[in-house]
MIDOSE-1310 file (N, C-alpha, C; in nm, 2 decimals, decimal comma, always signed):
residues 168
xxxx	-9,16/+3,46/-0,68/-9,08/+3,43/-0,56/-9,13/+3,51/-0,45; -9,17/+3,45/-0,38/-9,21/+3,52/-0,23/-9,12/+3,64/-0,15; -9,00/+3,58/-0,21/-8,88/+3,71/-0,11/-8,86/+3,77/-0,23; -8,89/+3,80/-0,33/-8,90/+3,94/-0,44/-8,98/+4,06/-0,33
xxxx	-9,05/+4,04/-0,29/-9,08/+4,23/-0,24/-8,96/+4,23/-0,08; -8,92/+4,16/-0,05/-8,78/+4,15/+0,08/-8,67/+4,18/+0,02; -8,62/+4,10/-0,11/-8,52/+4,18/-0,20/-8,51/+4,31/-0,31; -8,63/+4,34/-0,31/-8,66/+4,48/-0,37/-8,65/+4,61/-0,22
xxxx	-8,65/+4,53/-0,10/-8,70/+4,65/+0,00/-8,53/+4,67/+0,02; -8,43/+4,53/+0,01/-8,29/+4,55/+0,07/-8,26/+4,62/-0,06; -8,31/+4,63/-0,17/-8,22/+4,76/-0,28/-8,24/+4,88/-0,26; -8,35/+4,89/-0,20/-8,39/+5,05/-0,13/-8,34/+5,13/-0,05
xxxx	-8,33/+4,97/+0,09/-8,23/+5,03/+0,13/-8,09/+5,07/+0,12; -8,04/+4,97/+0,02/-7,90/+4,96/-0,04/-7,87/+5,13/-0,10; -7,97/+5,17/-0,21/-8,01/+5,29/-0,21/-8,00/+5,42/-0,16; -8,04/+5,41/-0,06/-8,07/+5,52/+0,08/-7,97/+5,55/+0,17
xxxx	-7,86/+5,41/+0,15/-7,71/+5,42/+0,18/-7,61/+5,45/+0,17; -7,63/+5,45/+0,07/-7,53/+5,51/-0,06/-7,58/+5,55/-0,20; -7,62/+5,73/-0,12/-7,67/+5,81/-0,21/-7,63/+5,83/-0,39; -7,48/+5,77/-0,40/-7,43/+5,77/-0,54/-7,50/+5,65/-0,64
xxxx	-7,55/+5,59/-0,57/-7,62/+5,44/-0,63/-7,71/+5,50/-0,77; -7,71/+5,46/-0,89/-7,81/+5,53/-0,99/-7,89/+5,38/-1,00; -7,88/+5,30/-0,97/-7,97/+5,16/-1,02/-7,89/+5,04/-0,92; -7,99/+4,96/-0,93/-7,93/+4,80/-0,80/-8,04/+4,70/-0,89
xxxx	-7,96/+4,61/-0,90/-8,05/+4,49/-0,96/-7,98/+4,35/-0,86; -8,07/+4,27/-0,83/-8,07/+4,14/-0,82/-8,08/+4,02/-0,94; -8,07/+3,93/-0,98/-8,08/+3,90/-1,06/-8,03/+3,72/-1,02; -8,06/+3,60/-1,10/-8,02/+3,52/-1,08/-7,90/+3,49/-1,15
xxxx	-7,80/+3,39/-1,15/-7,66/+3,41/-1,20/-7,70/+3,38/-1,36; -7,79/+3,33/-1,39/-7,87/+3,26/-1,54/-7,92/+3,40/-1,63; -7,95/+3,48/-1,54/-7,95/+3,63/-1,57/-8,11/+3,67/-1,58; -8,19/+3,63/-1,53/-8,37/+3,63/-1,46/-8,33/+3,71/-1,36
xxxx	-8,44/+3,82/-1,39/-8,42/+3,97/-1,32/-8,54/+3,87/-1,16; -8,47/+3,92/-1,02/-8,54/+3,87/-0,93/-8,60/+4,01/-0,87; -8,51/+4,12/-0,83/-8,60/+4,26/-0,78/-8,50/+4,37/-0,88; -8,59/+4,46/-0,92/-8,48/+4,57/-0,95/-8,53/+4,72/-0,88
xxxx	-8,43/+4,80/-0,92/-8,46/+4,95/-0,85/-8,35/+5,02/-0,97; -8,38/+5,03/-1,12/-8,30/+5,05/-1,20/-8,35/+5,15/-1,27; -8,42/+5,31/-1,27/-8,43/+5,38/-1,35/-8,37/+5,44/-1,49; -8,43/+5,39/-1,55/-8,34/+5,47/-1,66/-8,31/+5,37/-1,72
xxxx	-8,27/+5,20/-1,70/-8,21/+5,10/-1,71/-8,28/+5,04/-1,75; -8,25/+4,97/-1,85/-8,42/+4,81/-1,84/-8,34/+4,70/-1,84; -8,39/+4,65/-1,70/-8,34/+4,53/-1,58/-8,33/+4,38/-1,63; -8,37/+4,37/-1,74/-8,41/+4,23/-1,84/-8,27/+4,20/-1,88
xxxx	-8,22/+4,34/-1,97/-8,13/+4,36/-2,06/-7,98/+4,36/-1,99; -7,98/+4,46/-1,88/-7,88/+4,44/-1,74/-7,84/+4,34/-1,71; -7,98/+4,24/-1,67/-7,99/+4,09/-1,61/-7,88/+4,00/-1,70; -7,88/+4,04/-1,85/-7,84/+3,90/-1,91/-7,67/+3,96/-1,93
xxxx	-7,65/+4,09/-1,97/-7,52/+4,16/-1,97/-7,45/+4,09/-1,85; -7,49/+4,13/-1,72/-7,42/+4,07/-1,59/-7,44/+3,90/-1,57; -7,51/+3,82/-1,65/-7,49/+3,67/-1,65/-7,40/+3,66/-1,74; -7,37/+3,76/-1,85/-7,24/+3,73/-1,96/-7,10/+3,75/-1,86
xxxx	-7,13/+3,86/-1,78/-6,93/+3,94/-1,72/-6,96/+3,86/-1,60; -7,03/+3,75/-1,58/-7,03/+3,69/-1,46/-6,95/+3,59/-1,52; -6,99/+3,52/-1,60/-6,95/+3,37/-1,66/-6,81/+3,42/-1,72; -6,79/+3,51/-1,78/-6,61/+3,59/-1,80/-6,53/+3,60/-1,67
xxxx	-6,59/+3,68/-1,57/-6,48/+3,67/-1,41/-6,53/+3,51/-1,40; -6,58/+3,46/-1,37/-6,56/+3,33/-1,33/-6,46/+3,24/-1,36; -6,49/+3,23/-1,52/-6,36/+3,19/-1,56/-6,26/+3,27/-1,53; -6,23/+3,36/-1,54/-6,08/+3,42/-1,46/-6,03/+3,39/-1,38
xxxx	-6,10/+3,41/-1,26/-6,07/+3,41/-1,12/-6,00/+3,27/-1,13; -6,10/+3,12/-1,19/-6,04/+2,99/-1,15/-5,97/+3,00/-1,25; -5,92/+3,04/-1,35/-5,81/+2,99/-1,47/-5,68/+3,08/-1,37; -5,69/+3,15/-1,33/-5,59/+3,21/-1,25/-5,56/+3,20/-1,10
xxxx	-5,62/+3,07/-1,03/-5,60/+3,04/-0,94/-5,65/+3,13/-0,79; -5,72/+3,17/-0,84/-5,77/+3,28/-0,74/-5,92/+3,29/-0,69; -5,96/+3,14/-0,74/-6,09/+3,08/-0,64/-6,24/+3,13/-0,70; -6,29/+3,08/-0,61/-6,46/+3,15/-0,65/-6,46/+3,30/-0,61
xxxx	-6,54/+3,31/-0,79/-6,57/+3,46/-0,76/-6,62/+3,56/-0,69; -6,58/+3,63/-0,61/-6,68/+3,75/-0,51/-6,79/+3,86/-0,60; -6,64/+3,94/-0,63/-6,69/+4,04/-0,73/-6,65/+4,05/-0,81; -6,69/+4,17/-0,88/-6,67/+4,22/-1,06/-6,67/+4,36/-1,10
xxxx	-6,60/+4,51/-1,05/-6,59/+4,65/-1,08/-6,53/+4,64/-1,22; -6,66/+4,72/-1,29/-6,59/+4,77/-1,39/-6,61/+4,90/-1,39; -6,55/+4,99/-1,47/-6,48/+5,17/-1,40/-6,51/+5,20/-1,56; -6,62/+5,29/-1,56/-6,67/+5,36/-1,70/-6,65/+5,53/-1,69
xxxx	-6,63/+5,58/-1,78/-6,63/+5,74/-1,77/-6,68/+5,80/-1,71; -6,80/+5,77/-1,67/-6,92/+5,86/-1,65/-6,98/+5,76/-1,48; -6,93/+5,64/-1,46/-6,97/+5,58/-1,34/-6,89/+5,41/-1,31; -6,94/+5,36/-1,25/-6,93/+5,25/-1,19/-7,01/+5,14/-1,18
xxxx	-7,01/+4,98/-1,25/-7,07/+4,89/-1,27/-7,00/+4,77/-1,16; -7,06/+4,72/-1,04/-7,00/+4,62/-0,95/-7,17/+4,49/-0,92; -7,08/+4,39/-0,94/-7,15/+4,31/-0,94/-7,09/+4,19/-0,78; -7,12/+4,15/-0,72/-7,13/+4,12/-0,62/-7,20/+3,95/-0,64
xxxx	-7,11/+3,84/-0,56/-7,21/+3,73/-0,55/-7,29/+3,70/-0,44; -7,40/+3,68/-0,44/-7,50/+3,68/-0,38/-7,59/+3,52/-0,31; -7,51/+3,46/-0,26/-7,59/+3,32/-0,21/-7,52/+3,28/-0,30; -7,59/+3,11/-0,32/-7,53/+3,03/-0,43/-7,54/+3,04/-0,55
xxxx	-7,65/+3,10/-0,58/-7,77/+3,16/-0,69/-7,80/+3,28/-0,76; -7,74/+3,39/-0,71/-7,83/+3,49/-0,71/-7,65/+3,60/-0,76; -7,68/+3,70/-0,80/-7,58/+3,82/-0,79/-7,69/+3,96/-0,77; -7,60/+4,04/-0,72/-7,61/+4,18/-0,71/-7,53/+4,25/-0,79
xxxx	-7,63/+4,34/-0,89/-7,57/+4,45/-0,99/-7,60/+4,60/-0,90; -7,48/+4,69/-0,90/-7,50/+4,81/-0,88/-7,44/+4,92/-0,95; -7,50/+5,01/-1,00/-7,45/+5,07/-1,05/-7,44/+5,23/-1,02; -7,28/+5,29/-1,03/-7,30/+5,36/-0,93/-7,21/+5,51/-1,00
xxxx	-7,24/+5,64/-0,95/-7,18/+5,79/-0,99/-7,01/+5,74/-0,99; -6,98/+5,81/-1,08/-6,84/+5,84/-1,08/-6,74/+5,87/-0,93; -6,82/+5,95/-0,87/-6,80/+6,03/-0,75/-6,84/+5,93/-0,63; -6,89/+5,83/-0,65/-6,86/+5,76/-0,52/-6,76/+5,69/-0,49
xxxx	-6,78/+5,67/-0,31/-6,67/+5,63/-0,28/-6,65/+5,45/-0,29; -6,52/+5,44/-0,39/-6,57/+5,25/-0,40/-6,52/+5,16/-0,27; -6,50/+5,26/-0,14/-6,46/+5,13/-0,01/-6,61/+5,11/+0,00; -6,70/+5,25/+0,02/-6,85/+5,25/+0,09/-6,91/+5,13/+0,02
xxxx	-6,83/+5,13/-0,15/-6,94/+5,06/-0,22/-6,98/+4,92/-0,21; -6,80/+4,86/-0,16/-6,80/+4,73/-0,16/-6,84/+4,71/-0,05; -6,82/+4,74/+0,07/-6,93/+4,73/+0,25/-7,04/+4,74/+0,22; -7,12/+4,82/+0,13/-7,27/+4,81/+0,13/-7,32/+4,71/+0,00
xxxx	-7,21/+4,66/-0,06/-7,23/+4,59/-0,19/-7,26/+4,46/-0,13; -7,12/+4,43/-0,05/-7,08/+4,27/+0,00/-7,21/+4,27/+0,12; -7,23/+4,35/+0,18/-7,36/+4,32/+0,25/-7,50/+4,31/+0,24; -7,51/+4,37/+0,11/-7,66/+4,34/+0,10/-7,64/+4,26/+0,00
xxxx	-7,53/+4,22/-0,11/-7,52/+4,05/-0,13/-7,58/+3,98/-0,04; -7,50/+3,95/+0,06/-7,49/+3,85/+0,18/-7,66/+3,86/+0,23; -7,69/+3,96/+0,24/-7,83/+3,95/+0,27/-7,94/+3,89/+0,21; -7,95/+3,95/+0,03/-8,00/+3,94/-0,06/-8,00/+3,75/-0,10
xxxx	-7,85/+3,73/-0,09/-7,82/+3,57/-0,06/-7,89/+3,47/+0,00; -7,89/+3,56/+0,14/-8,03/+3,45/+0,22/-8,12/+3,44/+0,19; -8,17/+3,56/+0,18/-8,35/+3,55/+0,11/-8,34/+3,47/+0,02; -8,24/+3,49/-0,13/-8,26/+3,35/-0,24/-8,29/+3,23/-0,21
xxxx	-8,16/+3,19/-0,14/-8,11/+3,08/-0,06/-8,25/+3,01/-0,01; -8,34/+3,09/+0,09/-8,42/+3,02/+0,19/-8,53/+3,02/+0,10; -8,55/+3,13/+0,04/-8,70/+3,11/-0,11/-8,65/+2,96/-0,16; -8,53/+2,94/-0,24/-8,47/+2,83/-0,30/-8,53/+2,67/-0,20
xxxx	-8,49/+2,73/-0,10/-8,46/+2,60/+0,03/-8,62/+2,56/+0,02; -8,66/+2,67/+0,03/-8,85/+2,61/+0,04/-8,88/+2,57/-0,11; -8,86/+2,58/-0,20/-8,89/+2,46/-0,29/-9,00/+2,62/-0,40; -8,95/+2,73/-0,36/-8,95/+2,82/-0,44/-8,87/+2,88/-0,57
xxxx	-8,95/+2,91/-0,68/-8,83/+2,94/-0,80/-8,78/+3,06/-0,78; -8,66/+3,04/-0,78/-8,55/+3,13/-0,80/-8,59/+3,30/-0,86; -8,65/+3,27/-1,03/-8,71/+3,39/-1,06/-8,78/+3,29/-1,14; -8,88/+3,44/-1,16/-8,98/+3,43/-1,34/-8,94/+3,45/-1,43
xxxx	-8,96/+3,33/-1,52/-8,90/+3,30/-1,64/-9,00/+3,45/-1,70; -8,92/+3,55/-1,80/-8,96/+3,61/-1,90/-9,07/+3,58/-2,00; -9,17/+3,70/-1,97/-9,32/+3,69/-2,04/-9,26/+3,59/-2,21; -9,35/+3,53/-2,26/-9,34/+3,43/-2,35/-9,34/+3,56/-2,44
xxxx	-9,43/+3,69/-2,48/-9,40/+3,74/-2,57/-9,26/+3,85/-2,59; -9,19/+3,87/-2,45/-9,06/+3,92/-2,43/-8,96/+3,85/-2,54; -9,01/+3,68/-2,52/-8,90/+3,65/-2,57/-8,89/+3,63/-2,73; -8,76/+3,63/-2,78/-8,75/+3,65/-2,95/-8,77/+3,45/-2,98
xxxx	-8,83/+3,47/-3,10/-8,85/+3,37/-3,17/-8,75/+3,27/-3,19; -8,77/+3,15/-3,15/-8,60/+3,04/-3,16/-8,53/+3,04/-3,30; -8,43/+3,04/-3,31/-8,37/+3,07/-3,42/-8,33/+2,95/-3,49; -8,36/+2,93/-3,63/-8,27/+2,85/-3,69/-8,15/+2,87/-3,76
xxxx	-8,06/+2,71/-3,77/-7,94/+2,74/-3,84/-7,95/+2,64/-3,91; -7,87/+2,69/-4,06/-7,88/+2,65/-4,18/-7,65/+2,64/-4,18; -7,68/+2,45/-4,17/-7,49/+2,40/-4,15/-7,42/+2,49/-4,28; -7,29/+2,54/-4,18/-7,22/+2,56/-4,35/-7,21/+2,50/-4,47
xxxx	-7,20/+2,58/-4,60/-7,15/+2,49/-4,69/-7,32/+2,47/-4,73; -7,42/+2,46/-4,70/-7,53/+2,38/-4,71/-7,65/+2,51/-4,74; -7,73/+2,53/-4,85/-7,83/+2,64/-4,89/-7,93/+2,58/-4,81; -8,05/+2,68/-4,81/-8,19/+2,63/-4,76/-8,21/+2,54/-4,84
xxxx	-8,28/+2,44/-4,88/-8,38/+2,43/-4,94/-8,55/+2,46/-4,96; -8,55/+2,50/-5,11/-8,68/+2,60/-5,11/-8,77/+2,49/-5,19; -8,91/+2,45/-5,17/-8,98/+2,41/-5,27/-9,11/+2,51/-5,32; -9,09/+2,53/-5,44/-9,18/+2,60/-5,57/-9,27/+2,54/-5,57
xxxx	-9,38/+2,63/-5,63/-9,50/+2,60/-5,60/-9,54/+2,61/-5,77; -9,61/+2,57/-5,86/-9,64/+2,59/-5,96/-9,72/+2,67/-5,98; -9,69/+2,80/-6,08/-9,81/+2,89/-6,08/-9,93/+2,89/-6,10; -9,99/+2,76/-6,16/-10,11/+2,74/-6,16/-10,15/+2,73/-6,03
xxxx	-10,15/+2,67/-5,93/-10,15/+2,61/-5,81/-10,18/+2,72/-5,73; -10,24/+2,86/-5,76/-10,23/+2,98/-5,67/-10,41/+2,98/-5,61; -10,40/+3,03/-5,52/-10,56/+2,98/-5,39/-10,65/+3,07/-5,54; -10,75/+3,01/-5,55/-10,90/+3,08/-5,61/-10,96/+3,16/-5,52
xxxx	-10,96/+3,30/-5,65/-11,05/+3,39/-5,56/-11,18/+3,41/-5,69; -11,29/+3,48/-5,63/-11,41/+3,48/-5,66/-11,38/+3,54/-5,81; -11,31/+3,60/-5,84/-11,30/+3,66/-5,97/-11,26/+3,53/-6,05; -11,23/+3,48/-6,01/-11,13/+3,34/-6,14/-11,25/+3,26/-6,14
């Protein structure tokens, strides 16, 4: 995506704003990391966590009449996880010190959403992908399923039937 180094520069700044910030990820709502600034964090893993508690507030918000979702604070021991919507496409993960202040967080949250938003938006608008799909060998092997009630089926091989080696 062309506006990945424009959305990596607004997490910097996002950053630089609000010194309590330990990590900022962008991400698309599908959970495809678009810029990150997440030390310590691996932004892959983050990306799909925050497409899971995205798709949970979502459903909240409308099963309880309280519209499309903005945001998402969750309040941990040790810090602060807010997730922010971002364009039509896109969210902002931040994650932040215990000790910050959470008015500063959501002004600098809801704003460089809103920013972060356009850039998706107009990358989007130009007929640009959203993110990059995850290296082929990142991803785990497709899984199969075996219906309940129902064994594998295994076919045996006859022991005679074993490959020739030079000794035989």
């Amino acid at each position: 995506m062309a506006a990945e180094a424009e959305v990596l520069d607004e997490l910097h700044r996002l950053r630089a704003r609000v010194p309590q910030l330990t990590g900022a990820l962008a991400a698309s709502a599908d959970g495809l990391v678009l810029a990150h600034d997440t030390p310590g964090v691996e932004p892959d893993g983050l990306a799909a966590l925050t497409a899971a508690a995205l798709g949970v507030a979502i459903r909240m918000a409308e099963s309880t009449g309280h519209g499309d979702l903005r945001e998402l604070l969750v309040r941990g021991v040790h810090g602060y996880v807010a997730t922010y919507a971002a364009g039509g496409s896109a969210v902002l993960t931040l994650l932040a010190q215990d000790r910050v202040n959470v008015g500063r967080l959501h002004l600098e949250g809801r704003r460089s959403g809103t920013r972060i938003g356009e850039l998706v938006d107009a990358a989007t608008a130009r007929g640009e992908p959203a993110a990059e799909p995850a290296r082929a060998s990142a991803k785990p092997p497709p899984r199969t399923r075996t219906p309940r009630g129902t064994t594998p089926r295994t076919t045996s091989t006859p022991a005679t039937n074993h490959p020739r080696t030079s000794e035989s």
